[in-house]
SETIDREN-860463 format. One record per residue (C-alpha): residue in three letters; x, y, z. Coordinates in steps of 0.25 Angstrom, whole numbers, plus 2048, in hexadecimal, padded with zeros to 3 digits. Layout:
<lovos>
ALAXYZ
...
</lovos>
This chain:
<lovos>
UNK9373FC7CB
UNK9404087C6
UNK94B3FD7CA
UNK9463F27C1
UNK9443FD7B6
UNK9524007B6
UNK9573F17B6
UNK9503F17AB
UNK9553FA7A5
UNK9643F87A7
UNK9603EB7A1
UNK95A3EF794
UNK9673F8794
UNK9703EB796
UNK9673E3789
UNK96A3ED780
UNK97A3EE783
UNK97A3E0782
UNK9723E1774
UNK97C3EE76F
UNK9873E8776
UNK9893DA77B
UNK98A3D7787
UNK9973DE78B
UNK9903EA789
UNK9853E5793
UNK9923E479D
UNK9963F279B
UNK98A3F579D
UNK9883EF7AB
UNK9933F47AE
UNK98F4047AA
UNK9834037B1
UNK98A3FC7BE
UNK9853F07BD
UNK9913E97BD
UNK99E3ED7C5
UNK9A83F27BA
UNK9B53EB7BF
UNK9C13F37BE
UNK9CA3F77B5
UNK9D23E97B2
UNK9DC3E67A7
UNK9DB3D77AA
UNK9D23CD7AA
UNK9C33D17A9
UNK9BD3D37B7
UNK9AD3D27B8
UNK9A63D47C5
UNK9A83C87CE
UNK9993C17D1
UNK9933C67C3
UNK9933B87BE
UNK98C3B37CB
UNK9823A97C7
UNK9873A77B9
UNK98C39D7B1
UNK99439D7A4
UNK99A39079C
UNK9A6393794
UNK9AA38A78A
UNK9B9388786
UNK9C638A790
UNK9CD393787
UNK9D23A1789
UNK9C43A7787
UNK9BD39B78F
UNK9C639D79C
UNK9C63AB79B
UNK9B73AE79C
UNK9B73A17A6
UNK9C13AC7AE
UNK9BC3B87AE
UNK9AC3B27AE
UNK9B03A97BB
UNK9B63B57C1
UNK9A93BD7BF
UNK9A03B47C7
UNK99C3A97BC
UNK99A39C7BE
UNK9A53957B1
UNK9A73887AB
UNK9B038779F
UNK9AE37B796
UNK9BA37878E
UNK9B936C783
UNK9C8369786
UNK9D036478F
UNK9DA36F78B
UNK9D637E792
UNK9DA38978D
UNK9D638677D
UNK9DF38B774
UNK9E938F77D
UNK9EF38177D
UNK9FE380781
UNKA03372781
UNKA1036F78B
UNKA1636278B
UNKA0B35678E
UNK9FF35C78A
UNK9F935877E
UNK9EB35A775
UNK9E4355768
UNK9DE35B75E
UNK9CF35475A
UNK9D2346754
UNK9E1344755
UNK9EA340760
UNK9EE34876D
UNK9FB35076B
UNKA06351778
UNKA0F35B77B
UNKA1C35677C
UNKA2536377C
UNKA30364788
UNKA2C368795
UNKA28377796
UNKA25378785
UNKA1837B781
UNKA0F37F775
UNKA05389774
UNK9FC38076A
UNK9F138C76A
UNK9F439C76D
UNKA023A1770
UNKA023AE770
UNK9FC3BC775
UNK9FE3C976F
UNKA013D5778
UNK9F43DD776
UNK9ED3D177A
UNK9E93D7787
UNK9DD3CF78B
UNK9E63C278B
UNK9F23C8792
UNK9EA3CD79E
UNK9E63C07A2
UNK9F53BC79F
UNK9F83C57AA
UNK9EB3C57B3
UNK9ED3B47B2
UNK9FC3B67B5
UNKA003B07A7
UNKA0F3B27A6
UNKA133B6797
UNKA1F3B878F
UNKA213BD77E
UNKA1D3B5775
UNKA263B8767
UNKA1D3B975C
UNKA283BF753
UNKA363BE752
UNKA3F3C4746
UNKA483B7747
UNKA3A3AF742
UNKA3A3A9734
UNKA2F3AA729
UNKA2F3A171F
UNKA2A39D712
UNKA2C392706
UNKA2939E6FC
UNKA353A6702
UNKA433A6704
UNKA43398700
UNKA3D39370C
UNKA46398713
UNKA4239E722
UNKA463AD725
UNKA473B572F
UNKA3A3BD733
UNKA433CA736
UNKA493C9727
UNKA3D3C8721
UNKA363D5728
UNKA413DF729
UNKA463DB71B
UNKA373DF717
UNKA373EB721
UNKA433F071A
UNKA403EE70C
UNKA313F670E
UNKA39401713
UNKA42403708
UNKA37402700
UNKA2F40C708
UNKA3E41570A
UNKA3D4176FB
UNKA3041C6F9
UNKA3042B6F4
UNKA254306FA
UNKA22429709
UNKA1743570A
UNKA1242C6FE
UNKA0F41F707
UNKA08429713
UNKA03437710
UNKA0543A71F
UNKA1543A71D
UNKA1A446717
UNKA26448712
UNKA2E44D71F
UNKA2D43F725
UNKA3343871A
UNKA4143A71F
UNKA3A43372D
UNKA3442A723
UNKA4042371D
UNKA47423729
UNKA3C41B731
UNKA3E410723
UNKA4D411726
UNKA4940B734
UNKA3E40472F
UNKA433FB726
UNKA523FD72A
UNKA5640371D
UNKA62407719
UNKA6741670F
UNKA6B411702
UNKA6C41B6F6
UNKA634276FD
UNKA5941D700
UNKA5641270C
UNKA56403708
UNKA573F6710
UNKA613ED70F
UNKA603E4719
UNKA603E772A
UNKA653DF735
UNKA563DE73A
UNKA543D372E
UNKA613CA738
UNKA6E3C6731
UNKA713BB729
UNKA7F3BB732
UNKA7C3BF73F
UNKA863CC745
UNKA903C7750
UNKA9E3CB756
UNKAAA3D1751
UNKAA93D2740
UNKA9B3CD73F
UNKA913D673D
UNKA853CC736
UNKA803CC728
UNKA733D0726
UNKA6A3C771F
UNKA683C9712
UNKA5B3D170D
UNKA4E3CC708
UNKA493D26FC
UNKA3A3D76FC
UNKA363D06F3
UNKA3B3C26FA
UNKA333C6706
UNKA243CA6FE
UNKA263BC6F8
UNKA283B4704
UNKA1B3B870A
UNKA1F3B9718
UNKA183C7719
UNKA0B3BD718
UNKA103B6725
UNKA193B8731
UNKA203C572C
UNKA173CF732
UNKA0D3C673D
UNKA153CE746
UNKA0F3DA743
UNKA003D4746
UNK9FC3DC753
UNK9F93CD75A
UNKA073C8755
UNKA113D175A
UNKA213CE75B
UNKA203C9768
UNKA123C4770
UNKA103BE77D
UNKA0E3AF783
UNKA0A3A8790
UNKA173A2795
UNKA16394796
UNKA0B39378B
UNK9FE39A786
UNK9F639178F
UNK9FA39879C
UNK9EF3A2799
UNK9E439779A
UNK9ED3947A8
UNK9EB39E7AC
UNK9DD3A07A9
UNK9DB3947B0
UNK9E03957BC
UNK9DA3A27BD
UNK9D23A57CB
UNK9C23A57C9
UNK9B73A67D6
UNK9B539A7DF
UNK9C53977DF
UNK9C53907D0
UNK9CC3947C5
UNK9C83957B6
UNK9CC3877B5
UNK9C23827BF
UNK9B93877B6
UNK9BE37F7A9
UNK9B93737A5
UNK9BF36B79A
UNK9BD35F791
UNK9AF36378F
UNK9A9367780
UNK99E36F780
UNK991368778
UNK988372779
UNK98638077D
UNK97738777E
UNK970394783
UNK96539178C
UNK95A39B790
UNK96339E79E
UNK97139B799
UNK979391792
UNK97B383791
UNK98937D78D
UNK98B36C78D
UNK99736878D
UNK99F35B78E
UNK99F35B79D
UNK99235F7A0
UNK98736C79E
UNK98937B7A2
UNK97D3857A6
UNK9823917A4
UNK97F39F7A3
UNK9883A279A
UNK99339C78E
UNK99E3A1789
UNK9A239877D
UNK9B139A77A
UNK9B038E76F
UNK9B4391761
UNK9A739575A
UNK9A738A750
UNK9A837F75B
UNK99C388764
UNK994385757
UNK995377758
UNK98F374765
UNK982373768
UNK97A38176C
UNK96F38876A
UNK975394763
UNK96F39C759
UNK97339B74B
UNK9793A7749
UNK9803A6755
UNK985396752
UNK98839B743
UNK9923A6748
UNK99A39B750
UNK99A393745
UNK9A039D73B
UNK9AA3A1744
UNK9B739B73D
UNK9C3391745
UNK9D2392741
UNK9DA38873F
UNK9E9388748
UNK9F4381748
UNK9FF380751
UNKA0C375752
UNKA1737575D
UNKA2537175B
UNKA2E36E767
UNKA3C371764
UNKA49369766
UNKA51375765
UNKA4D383765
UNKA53384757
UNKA4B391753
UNKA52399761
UNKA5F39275C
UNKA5F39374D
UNKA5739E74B
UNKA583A8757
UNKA483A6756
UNKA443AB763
UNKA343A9764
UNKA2B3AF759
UNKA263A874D
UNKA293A373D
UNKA213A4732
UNKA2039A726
UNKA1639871A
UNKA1838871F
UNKA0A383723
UNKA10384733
UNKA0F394730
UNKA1839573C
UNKA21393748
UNKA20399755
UNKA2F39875E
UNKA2C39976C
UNKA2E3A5775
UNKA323A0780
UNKA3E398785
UNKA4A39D77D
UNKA5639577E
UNKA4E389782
UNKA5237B77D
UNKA44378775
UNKA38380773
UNKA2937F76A
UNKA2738475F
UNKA19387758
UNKA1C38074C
UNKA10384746
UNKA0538D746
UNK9FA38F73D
UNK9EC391739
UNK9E038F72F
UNK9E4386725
UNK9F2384728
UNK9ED37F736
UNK9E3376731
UNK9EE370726
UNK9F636C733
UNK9E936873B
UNK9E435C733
UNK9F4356730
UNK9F734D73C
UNKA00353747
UNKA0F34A73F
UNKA09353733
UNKA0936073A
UNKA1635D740
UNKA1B358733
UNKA1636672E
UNKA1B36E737
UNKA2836A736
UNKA2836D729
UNKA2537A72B
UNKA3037D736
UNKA3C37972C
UNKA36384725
UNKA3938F72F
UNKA45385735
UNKA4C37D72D
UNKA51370736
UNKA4237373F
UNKA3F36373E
UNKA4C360746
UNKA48369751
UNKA3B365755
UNKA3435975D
UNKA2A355753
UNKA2434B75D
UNKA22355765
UNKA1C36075C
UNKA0B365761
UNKA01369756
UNK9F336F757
UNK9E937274D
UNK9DF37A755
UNK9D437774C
UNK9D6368751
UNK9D536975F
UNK9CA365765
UNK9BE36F76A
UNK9C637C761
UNK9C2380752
UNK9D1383750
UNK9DC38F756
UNK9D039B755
UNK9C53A174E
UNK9CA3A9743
UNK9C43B6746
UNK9B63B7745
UNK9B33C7747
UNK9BB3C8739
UNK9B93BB733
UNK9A93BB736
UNK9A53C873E
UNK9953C373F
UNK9993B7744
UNK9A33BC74F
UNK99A3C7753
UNK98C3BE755
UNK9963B775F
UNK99B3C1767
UNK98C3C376C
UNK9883B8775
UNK97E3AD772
UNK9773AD77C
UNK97E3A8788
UNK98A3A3780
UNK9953AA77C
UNK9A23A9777
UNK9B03AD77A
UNK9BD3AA771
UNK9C73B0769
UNK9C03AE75F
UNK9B53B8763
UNK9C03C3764
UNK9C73CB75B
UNK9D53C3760
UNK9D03B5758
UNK9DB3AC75B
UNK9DF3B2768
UNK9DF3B1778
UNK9DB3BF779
UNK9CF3BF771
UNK9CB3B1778
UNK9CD3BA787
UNK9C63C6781
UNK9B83BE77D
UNK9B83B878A
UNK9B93C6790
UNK9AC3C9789
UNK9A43BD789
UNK9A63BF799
UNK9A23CD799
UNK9953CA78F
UNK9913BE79B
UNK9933C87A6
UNK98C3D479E
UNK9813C979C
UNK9813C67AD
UNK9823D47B0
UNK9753D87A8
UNK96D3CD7AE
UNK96F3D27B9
UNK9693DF7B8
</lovos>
């Protein structure tokens, strides 16, 4: 009896972490009381103990990032997992399309890749920040091999029709033309104690001399004042003998603030997720989702054994022992579901919900995105340029172009010819795919005069996420700021659903907050496991 008592007990324990806490807190506490062997001290990939999920089983829906990693670590810990995927595509919106592949948005025709042999496009995600830990652990637990991805390079161009005449300019003359000229202004200040009280008057001498470095300023009349550096590049490049290069000519303050290039591309470097240099998959973003796949899971399988595709869901419903999910090729009793569907499509199918918890979905906003690809006859930004990776900015509807970090020298290469958002990328998703490209072009003359002669139009790609079937567009714009209440009344389970997603993470838009909700919609099913058992 004194036994039973103190089940109880560790029980009614249990309940009220789950009410304070969620059920992560539950799995903490297992593990405090012993309840649940504490795996070791692991910086990779999650590890839960082996046979916990015994017995269980947990329909995931959507073979994305999120999908097939709870499908991973879930199938690792015991459960039994079927992924349904509405596509025939895995891998969601980490879609790199090679040569011969091909896709369709909803109501237009299927578009094929037709690049050279060993080009590809990253259509969806293309990049990972260093401090993206969660993401580059499974990168190297799943033997994903990477390589620098160039974000930004001073030799890229920002341009503007308000600016310059139109003209393209080089990103380095824009910023260190600015750095210089903010320094002066800063050098003649009398008083620097005036723009921090901590400075006193003893560090002005260190002061001036950090703005002389700074804003590589020059003396002029018992003063400091920019008149140009070789870090804004020369107009005449130095060479041999006699020729020691002319600089190029400075840009006045005032032609900078009126270009409006410190509203775009000037300072995105300077973003902590958008540093100078970032990292990539070699070979394409869709080698994580490889390697994911072919990742090991009990009973000699692999996650993609437990994938099946082509297969919508219609209907998805807590019952009194689980839930029930039907889908396109048949109907799953489970224990559990982890929805990894964009909120608004969730919404639509058919469940049994309640209506704060279906109204939350619904309010969860989709963004639009946009992205062409350009292969290149020639690799004229390498050879006319010195562009070596990194990306131009332009106020022109294509906002951008991206130049590939990989295969310097090479004969041809892809561009991203454009890449966009909101109501840019819905402008572009409801022209037909001769419009876009008709578009585009015109926005590449912009940053490269002549681009039109150095690109296979018959072979350019285009996407509008928004469009593709069974997606709501590129992300969810970020719901714990955009619509706290909402966000938060999904984070909590409803009943046995629940979700996983980027846009259930503070990194909207990203693989890593996709990884980091799967993490934790694993760790509230086994909390939920654990605590039944007890």
């Amino acid at each position: 009896m004194k036994q039973q008592n103190s089940a109880l007990s560790r029980r009614g324990f249990l309940t009220r972490l789950a009410a304070l806490g969620g059920a992560g807190a539950v799995y903490h506490g297992l593990t405090t009381l012993g309840l649940l062997a504490v795996p070791p001290a692991y910086a990779g990939i999650p590890a839960y103990p082996a046979g916990i999920g015994k017995g269980r089983r947990v329909a995931i829906l959507g073979a994305g990032m999120a999908g097939l990693t709870a499908a991973l670590l879930l199938a690792r810990a015991g459960f039994e997992v079927k992924v349904i995927e509405a596509n025939r595509h895995i891998g969601g919106r980490s879609l790199t399309v090679r040569p011969g592949d091909s896709y369709a948005e909803a109501g237009r025709e299927a578009m094929v890749c037709r690049f050279d042999d060993g080009l590809y496009l990253n259509a969806g995600p293309g990049r990972i920040p260093h401090h993206h830990t969660a993401v580059l652990e499974y990168c190297r637990e799943l033997g994903v091999a990477m390589e620098p991805y160039i974000f930004a390079s001073r030799a890229n161009l920002l341009q503007s029709d308000k600016a310059f005449g139109g003209q393209p300019i080089q990103l380095r003359r824009i910023k260190h033309d600015l750095r210089g000229q903010l320094a002066e202004m800063l050098a003649k200040v009398p008083d620097p104690a005036a723009l921090d009280a901590t400075l006193g008057p003893a560090d002005r001498s260190a002061f001036l001399e950090m703005l002389r470095e700074f804003g590589a300023l020059q003396s002029q009349g018992g003063g400091l004042v920019y008149r140009g550096s070789n870090r804004a590049g020369y107009a005449i490049p130095p060479g041999a003998a006699r020729t020691p290069g002319t600089l190029n000519p400075e840009i006045e303050l005032k032609a900078l603030l009126d270009s409006d290039f410190w509203k775009n591309g000037l300072f995105n470097d300077m973003v902590d997720y958008w540093q100078t240099s970032l990292m990539q998959p070699v070979g394409g973003m869709d080698m994580i989702v490889q390697g994911l796949l072919r990742a090991a899971v009990p009973g000699g399988r692999t996650v993609r054994d437990l994938v099946v595709t082509e297969s919508p869901v219609a209907e998805v419903a807590n019952t009194a022992t689980g839930v029930r999910v039907v889908h396109a090729n048949g109907t799953e009793v489970a224990d559990f579901c982890i929805s990894t569907m964009a909120p608004s499509l969730l919404a639509k199918v058919k469940n049994n919900f309640t209506p704060a918890y279906a109204g939350a979905l619904r309010r969860i906003q989709d963004a639009a995105a946009f992205k062409l690809g350009w292969q290149a006859t020639r690799r004229f930004w390498e050879e006319d340029d010195q562009i070596y990776g990194g990306i131009s900015w332009t106020d022109h509807p294509v906002t951008q172009i991206w130049y590939p970090s990989d295969e310097f020298f090479a004969k041809t290469g892809v561009l991203t010819g454009a890449y966009n958002n909101g109501a840019t990328a819905e402008l572009f998703g409801r022209l037909p795919h001769d419009g876009r490209v008709a578009l585009a072009l015109e926005g590449g003359e912009k940053l490269h005069p002549g681009f039109s002669n150095w690109v296979y139009r018959d072979r350019a790609l285009s996407i509008a996420w928004q469009n593709m079937p069974h997606f709501a567009g590129g992300w969810q714009n970020n719901p714990p700021e955009a619509d706290p209440d909402a966000y938060f009344r999904l984070t909590v389970p409803e009943g046995n659903v629940m979700l996983a997603g980027d846009f259930l993470s503070y990194w909207w838009g990203w693989k890593e907050g996709a990884i980091r909700s799967a993490d934790l919609a694993v760790e509230a099913i086994v909390a939920r496991v654990g605590a039944a058992r007890q």
